[in-house]
MDAnalysis code that builds the backbone (N, CA, C; Angstrom):
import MDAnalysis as mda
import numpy as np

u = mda.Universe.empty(387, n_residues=129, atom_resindex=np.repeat(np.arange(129), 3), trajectory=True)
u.add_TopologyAttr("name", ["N", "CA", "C"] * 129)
u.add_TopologyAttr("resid", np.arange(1, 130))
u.add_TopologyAttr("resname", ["UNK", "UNK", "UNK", "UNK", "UNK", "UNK", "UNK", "UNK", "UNK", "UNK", "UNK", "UNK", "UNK", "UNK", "UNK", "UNK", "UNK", "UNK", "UNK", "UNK", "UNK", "UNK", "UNK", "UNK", "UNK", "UNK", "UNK", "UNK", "UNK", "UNK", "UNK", "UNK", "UNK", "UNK", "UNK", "UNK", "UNK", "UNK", "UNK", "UNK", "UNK", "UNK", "UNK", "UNK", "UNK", "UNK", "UNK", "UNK", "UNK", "UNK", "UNK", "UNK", "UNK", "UNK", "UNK", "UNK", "UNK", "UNK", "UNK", "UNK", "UNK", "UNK", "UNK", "UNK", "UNK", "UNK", "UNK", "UNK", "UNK", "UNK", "UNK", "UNK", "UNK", "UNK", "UNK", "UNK", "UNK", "UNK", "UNK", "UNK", "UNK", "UNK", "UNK", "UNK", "UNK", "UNK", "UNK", "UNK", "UNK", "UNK", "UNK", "UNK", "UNK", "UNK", "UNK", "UNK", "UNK", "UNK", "UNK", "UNK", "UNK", "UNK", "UNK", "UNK", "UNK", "UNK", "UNK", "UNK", "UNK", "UNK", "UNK", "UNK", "UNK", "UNK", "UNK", "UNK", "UNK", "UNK", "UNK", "UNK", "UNK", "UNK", "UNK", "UNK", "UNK", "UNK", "UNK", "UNK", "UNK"])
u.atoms.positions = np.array([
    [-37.435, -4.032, -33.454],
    [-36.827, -5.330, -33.266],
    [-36.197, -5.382, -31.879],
    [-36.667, -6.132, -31.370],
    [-35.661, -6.434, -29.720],
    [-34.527, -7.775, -29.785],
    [-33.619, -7.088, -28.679],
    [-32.872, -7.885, -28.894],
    [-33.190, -9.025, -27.501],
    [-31.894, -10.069, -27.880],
    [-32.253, -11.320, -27.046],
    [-32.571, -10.897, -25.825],
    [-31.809, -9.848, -24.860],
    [-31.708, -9.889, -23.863],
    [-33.006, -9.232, -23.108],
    [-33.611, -8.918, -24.542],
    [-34.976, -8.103, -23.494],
    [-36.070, -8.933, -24.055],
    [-35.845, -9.897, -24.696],
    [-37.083, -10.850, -24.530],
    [-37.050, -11.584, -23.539],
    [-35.537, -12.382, -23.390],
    [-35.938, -13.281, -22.548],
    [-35.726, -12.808, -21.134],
    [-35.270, -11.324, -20.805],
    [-35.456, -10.889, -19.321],
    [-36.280, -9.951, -18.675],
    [-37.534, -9.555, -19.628],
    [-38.116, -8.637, -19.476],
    [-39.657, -9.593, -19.650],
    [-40.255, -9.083, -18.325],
    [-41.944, -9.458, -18.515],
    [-42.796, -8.572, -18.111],
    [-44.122, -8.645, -18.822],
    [-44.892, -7.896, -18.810],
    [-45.627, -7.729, -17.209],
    [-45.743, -6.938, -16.243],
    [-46.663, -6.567, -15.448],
    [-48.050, -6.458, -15.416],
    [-49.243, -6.759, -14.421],
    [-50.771, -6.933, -14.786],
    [-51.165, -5.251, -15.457],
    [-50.162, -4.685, -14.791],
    [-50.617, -2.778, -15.259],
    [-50.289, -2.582, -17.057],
    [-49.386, -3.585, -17.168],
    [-49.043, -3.784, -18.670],
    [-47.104, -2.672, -18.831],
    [-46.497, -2.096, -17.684],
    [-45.619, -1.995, -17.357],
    [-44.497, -3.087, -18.172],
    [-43.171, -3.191, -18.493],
    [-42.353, -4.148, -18.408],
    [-41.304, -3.940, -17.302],
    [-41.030, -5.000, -16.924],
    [-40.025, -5.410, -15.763],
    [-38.549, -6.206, -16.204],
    [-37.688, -5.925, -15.663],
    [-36.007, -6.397, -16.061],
    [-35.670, -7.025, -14.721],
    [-36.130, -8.640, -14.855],
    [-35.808, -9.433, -13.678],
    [-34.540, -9.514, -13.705],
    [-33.664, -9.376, -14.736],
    [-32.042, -9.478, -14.313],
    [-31.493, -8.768, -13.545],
    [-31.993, -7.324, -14.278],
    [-31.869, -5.759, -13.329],
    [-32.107, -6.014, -12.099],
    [-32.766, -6.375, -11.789],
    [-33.454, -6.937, -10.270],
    [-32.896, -7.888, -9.847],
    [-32.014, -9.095, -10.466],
    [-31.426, -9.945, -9.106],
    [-30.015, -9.154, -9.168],
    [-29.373, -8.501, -10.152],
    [-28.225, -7.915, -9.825],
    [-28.291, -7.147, -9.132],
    [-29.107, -6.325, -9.686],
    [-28.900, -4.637, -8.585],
    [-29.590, -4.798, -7.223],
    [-30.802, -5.730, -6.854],
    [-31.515, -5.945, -5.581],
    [-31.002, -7.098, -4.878],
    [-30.822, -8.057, -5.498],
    [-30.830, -9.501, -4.579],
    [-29.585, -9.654, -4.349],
    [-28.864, -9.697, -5.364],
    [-27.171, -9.963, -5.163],
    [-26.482, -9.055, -4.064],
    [-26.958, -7.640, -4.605],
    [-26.013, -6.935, -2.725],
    [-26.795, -6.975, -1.270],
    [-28.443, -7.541, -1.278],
    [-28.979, -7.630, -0.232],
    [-28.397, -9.185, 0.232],
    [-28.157, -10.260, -0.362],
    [-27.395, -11.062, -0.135],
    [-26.024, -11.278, 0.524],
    [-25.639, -10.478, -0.383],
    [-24.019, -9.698, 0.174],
    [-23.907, -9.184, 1.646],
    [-24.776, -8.122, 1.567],
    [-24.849, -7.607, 3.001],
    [-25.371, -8.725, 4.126],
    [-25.737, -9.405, 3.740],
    [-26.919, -10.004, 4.818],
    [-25.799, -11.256, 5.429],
    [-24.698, -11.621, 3.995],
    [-23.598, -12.584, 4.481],
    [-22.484, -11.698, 5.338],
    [-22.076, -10.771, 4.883],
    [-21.382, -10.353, 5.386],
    [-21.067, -9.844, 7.297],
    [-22.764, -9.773, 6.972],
    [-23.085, -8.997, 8.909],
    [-22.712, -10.863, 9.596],
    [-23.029, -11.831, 9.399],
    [-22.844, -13.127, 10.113],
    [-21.850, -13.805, 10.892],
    [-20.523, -13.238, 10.165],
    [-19.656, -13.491, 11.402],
    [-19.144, -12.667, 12.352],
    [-19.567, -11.020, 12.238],
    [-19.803, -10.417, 13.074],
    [-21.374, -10.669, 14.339],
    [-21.882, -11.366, 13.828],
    [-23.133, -11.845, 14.750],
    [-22.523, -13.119, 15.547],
    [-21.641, -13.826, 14.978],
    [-21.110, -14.807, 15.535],
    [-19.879, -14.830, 16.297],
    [-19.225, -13.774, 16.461],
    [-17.884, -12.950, 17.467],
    [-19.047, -12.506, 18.583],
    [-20.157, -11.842, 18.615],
    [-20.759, -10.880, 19.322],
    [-21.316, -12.329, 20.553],
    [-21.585, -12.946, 19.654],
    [-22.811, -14.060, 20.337],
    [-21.881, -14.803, 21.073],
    [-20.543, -15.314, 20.511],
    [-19.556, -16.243, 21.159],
    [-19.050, -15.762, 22.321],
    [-18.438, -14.749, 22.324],
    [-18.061, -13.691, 23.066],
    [-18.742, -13.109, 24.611],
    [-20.250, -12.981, 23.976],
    [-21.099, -12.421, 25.207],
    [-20.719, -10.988, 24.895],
    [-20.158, -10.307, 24.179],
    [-19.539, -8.388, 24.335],
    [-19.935, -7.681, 22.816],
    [-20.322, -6.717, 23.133],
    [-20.626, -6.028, 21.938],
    [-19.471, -4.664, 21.977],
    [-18.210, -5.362, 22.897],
    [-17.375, -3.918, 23.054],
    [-16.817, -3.629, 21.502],
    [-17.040, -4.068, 20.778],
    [-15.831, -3.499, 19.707],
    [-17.133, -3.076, 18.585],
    [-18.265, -3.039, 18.615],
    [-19.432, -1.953, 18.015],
    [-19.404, -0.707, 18.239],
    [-19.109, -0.031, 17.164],
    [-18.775, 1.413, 17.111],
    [-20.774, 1.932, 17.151],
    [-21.060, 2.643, 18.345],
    [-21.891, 3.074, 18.168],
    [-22.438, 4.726, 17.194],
    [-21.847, 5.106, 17.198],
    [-21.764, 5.946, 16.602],
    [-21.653, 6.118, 14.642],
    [-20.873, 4.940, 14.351],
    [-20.672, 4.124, 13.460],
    [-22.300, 3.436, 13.093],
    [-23.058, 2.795, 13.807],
    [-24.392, 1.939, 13.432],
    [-25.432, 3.257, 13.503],
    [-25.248, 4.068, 14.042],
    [-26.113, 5.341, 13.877],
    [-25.929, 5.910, 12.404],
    [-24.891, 6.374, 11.751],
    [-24.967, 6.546, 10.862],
    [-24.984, 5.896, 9.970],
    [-24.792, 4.040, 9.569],
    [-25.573, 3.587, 8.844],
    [-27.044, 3.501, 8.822],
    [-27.722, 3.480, 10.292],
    [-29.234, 3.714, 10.391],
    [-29.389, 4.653, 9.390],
    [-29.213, 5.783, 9.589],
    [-29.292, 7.427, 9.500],
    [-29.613, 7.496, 7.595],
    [-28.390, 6.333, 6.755],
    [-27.803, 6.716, 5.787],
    [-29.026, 5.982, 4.977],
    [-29.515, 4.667, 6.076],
    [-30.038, 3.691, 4.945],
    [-31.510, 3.987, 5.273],
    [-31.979, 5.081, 5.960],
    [-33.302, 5.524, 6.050],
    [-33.604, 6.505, 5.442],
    [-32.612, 7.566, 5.137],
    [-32.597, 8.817, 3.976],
    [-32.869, 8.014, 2.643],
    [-31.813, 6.677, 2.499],
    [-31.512, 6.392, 1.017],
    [-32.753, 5.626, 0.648],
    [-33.839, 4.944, 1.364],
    [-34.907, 4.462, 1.178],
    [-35.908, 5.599, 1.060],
    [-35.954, 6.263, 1.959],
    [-36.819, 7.786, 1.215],
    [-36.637, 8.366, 0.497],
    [-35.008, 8.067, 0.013],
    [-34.945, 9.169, -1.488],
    [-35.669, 7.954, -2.565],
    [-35.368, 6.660, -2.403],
    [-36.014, 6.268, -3.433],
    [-37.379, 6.050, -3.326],
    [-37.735, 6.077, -2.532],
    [-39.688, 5.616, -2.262],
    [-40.155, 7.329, -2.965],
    [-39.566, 8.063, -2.606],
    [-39.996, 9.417, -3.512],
    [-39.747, 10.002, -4.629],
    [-38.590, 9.177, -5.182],
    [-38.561, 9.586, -6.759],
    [-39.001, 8.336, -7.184],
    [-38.608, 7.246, -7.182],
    [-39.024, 6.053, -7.933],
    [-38.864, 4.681, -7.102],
    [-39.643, 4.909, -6.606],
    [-39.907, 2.974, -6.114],
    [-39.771, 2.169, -6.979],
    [-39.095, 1.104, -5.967],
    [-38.642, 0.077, -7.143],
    [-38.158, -0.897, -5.469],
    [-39.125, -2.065, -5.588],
    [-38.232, -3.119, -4.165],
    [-36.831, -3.507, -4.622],
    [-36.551, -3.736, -6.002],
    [-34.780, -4.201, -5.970],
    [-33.900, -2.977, -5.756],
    [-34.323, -1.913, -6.115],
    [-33.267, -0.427, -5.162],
    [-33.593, -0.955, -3.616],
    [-34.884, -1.061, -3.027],
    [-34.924, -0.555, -1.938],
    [-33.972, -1.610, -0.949],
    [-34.273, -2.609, -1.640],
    [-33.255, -4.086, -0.348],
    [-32.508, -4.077, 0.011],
    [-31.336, -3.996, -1.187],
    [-30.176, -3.433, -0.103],
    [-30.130, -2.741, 1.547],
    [-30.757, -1.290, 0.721],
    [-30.736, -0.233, 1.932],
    [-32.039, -0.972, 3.451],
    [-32.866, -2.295, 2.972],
    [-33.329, -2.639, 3.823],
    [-32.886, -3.369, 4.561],
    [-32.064, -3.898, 4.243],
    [-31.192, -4.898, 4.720],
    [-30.416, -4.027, 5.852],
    [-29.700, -3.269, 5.430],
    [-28.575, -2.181, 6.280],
    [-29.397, -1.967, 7.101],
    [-30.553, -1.993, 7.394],
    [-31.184, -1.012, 8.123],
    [-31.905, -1.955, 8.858],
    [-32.053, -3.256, 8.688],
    [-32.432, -4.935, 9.457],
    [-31.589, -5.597, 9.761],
    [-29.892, -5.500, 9.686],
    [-28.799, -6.027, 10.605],
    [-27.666, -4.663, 11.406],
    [-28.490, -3.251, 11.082],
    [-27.593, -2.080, 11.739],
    [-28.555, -2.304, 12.963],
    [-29.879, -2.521, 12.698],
    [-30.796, -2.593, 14.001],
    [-30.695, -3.685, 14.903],
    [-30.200, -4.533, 14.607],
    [-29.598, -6.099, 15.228],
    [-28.489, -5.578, 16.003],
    [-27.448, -4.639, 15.340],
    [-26.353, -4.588, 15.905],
    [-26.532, -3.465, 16.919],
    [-27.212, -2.593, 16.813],
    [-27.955, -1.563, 17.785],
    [-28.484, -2.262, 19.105],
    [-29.339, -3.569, 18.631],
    [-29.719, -4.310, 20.063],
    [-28.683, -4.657, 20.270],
    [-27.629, -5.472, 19.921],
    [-26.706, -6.017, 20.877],
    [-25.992, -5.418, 21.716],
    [-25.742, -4.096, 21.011],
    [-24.700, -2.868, 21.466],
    [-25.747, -2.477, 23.023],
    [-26.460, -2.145, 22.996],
    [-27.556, -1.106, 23.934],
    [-28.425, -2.299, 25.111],
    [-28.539, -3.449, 24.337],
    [-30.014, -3.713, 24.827],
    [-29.266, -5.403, 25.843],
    [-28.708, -6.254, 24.284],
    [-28.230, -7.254, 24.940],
    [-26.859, -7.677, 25.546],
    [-25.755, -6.899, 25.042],
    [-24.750, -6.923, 25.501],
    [-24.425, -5.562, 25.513],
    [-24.564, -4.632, 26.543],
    [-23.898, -3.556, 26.891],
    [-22.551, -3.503, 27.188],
    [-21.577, -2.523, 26.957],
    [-20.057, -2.743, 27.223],
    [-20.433, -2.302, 28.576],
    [-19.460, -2.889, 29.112],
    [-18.858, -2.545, 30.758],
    [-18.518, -1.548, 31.067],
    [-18.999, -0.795, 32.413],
    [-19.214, 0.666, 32.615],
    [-17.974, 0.711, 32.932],
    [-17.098, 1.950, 32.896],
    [-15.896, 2.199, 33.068],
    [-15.932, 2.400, 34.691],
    [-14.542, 1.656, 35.347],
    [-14.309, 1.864, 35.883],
    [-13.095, 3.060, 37.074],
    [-13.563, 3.976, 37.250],
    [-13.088, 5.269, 37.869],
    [-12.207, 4.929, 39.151],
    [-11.151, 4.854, 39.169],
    [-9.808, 4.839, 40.141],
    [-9.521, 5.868, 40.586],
    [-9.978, 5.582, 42.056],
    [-9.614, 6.945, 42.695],
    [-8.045, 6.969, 43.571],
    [-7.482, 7.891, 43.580],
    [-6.169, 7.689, 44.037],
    [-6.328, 8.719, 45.972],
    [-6.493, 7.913, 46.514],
    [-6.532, 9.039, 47.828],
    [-4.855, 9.874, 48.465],
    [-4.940, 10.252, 49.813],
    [-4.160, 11.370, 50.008],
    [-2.639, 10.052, 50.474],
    [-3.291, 8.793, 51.139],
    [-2.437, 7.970, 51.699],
    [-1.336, 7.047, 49.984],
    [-1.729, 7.285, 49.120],
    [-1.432, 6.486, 47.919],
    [-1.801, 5.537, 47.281],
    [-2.452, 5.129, 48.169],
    [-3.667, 3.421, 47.628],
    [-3.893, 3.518, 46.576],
    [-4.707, 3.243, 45.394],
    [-5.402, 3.386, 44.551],
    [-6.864, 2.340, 44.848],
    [-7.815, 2.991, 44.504],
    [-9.002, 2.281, 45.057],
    [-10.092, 2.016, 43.487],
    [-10.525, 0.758, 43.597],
    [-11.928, 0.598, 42.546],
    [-12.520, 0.354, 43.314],
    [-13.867, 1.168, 43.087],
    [-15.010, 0.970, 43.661],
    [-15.108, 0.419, 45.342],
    [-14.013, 1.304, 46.065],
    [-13.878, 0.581, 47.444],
    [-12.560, -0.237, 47.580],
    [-12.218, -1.066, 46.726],
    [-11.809, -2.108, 46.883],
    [-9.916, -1.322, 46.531],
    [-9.472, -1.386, 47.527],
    [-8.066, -1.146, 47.649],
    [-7.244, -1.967, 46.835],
    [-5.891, -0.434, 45.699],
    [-5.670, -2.006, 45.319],
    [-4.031, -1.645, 45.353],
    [-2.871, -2.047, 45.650],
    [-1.885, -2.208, 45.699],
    [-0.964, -2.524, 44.777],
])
């Protein structure tokens, strides 16, 4: 005897498999959603701005890092696209934030103050008092 919830959320596959579309918008769609809202007003500080100074690079490396292991652990024990989205997602707005950081808005090279023997302090030439 089945109960309600697996008749009306469970369908059959052409392989003859059953599938749990609920399982699947909770556990896949709802946090790939999540994530995907969440990265937007950080896309919208970056873009307004023109600066990607406050992107922790080091920080988007290891979400790369985390959400490319966690998609190979599941593509090798059990595939399933509502596991994998999430971690695709992380890994389609960490790479967004990677271009902005590196490619389209680079932070500003530090500038090195040299102090000579007379007391000046100098940037790049330019004397400064």
């Amino acid at each position: 005897m089945s109960t309600p919830h697996t008749v009306c959320c469970r369908y059959r596959r052409v392989d003859g498999t059953e599938y749990d579309w609920v399982g699947a918008v909770v556990g896949g769609v709802a946090p790939t959603v999540g994530f995907a809202v969440g990265f937007i007003p950080q896309f919208k500080i970056i873009v307004r701005s023109k600066s990607s100074e406050g992107i922790s690079l080091g920080l988007v490396l290891c979400d790369l890092a985390g959400a490319v292991l966690t998609i190979a652990s599941i593509v090798l024990t059990e595939p399933d696209a509502a596991a994998i989205a999430p971690y695709a997602s992380i890994f389609f707005f960490q790479s967004i934030l990677l271009a902005f950081r590196v490619c389209i808005f680079p932070p500003p090279k530090s500038i090195d103050m040299v102090v000579p023997i007379n007391g000046a302090a100098t940037m790049d030439g330019v004397v400064v008092k």
